[in-house]
N, C-alpha and C positions, 0 to 999 in steps of 0.2 A: 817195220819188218821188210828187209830187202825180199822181193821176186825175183827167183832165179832160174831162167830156162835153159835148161841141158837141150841140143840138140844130137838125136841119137835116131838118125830116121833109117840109115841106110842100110847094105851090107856086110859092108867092112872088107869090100873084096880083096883092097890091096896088100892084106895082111897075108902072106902065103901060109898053106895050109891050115886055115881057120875058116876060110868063107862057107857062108851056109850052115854051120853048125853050130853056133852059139853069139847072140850080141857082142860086139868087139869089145866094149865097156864092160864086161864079163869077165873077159879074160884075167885068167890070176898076173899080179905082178908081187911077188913073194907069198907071202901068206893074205895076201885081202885080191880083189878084184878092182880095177882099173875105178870101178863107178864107188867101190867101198873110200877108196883112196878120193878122189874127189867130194865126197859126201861128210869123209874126216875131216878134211881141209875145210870144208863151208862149217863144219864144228868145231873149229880150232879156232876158225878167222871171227866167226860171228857170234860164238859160242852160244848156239843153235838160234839165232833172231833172223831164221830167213825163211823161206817157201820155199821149197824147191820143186819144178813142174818137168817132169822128161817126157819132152815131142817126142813118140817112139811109134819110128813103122813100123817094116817086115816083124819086128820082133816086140811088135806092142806085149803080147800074151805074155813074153817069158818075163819082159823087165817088170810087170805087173807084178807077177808069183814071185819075181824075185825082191823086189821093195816090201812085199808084203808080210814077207818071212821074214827078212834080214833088218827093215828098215820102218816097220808098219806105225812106232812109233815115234816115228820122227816126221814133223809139216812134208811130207814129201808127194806129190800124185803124180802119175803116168797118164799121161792122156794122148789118145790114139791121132796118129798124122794119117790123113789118109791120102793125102796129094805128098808127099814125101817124095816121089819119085820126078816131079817137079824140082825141087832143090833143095839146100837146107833152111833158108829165107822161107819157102814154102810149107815147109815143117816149122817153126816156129809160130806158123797162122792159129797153127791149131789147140796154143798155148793163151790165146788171145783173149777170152771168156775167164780166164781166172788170174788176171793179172789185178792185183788191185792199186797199186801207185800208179802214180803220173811217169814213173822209167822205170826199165826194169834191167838184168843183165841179162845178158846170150853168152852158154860156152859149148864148145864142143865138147862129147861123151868121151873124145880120144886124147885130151890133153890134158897130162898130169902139171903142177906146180908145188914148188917149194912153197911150206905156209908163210913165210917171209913174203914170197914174192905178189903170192896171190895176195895176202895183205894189204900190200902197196899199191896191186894194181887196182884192188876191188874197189880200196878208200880213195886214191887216185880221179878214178872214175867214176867215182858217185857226187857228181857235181852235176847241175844244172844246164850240161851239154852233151849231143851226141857225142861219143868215140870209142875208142879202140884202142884196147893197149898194145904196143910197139916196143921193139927191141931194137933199141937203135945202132947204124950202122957201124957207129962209132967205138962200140965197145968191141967190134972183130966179131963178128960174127963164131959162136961155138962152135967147135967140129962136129959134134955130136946133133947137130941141128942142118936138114936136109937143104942145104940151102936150095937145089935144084926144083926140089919141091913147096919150096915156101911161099906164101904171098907177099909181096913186096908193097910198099907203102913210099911215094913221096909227099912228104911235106914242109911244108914254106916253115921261116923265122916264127913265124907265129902258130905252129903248132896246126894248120889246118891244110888237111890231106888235098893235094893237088892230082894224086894218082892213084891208083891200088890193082892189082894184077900180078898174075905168078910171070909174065911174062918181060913184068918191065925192069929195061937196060938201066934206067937212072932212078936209082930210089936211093933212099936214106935210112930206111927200118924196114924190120920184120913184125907182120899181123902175128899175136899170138894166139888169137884167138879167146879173147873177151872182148864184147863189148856192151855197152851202154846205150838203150833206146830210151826214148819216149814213147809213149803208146801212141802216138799219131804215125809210128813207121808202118804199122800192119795197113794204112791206106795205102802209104809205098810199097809196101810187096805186093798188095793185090792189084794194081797198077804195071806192075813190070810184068810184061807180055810169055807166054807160055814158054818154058826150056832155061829163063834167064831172073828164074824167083832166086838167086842167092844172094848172100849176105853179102857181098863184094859190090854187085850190081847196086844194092840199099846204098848202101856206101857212095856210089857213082852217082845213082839219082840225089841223091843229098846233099855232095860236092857242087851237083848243079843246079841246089836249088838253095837250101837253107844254112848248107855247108856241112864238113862233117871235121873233127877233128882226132889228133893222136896223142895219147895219154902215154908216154916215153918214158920205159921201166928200164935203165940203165944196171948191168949187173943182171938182170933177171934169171932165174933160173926154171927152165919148163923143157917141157917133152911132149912132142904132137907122136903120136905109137901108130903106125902106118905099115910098119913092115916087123917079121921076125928079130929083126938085127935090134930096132927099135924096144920092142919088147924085153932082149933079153938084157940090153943097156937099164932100163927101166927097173927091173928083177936087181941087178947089181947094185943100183943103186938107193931100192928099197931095203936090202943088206944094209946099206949102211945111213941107213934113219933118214934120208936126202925128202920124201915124201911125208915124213910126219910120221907119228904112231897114232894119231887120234882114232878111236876105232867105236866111238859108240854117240 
């Protein structure tokens, strides 16, 4: 049974007119919520043979009540991040105690995928190496995908990341935000020194030690939801089935 940590620690500030009122992963995108939509998807793809564990700060309590009602039977648990504000790497510690494979995945609370896509990237990257799946540069980057906002990725011939950063001039792909550890990373993040526990930084130490690589989903289709505009793209596109109907 695959382990799957949602990382869901923060506030979701950068969504205008949402912050502080309700879990970003809450938020409706047609008739389900962002976390219902992701939760379908791991019951489409896996057709239900996974764990699912949500790191959850500021809003441990709500997403609690809210699995419990919506979700209660299904392998799901919320367990409380209390260093979260340390990073999202740092939020995923707290995941660490109910992991039972030798790897597990990491995704974010805010990123929708086509069941196609997440398919691909899930089987992809259930191999017997760290990575990250990537949208490579090569397919044109979507419009509909922030590129300003994105994390960038380069990597060599051989599939293994020589960079990672929102800031860098020469890459070759986009982070989508899955990836694949081994349970010897949670040494790695408690290792990385206070303010620089995130998942990027894992990445960096990894490249410099063990290595880390990029699992490159050509065609992919996903949506990281960060802002209104993003939302109501998302909303248009659950109209038309683009997330899946899987719903129980």
């Amino acid at each position: 049974m695959m382990d799957i940590v949602i990382v869901a620690g923060g506030l979701g500030t950068r969504l205008a007119g949402k912050e502080g009122r309700i879990p970003k992963t809450l938020l409706p995108v047609g008739d389900r919520t962002i976390l219902d939509i992701i939760i379908g998807t791991m019951n489409e793809v896996f057709d239900g043979g996974f764990h699912l564990i949500i790191a959850a700060g500021v809003f441990f309590e709500d997403l609690r009540s809210y699995i419990q009602s919506r979700w209660k039977d299904r392998n799901v648990e919320v367990v409380r991040a209390s260093k979260w504000k340390e990073g999202n790497a740092a939020t995923v510690l707290a995941a660490e105690e109910l992991i039972g494979g030798p790897q597990f995945i990491v995704q974010m609370s805010d990123h929708l995928f086509a069941p196609e896509t997440y398919q691909r990237c899930t089987g992809k990257i259930n191999v017997d190496i760290p990575a990250v799946c990537a949208q490579p540069a090569s397919d044109g980057i979507p419009a509909y995908l922030d590129l300003d906002d994105a994390t960038k990725i380069l990597a060599d011939k051989d599939n293994r990341i020589r960079a990672i950063g929102k800031d860098l001039t020469d890459w070759n792909a986009i982070d989508m935000g899955i990836f694949r550890f081994p349970t010897d990373i949670f040494e790695t993040i408690r290792s990385l020194p206070y303010g620089k526990k995130s998942l990027s930084e894992c990445v960096r130490a990894r490249i410099a030690s063990t290595g880390f690589f990029v699992s490159l989903q050509p065609g992919a289709i996903w949506k990281d939801i960060d802002s209104e505009a993003d939302l109501q793209w998302a909303t248009r596109m659950a109209e038309d089935g683009l997330w899946g109907t899987e719903n129980s």
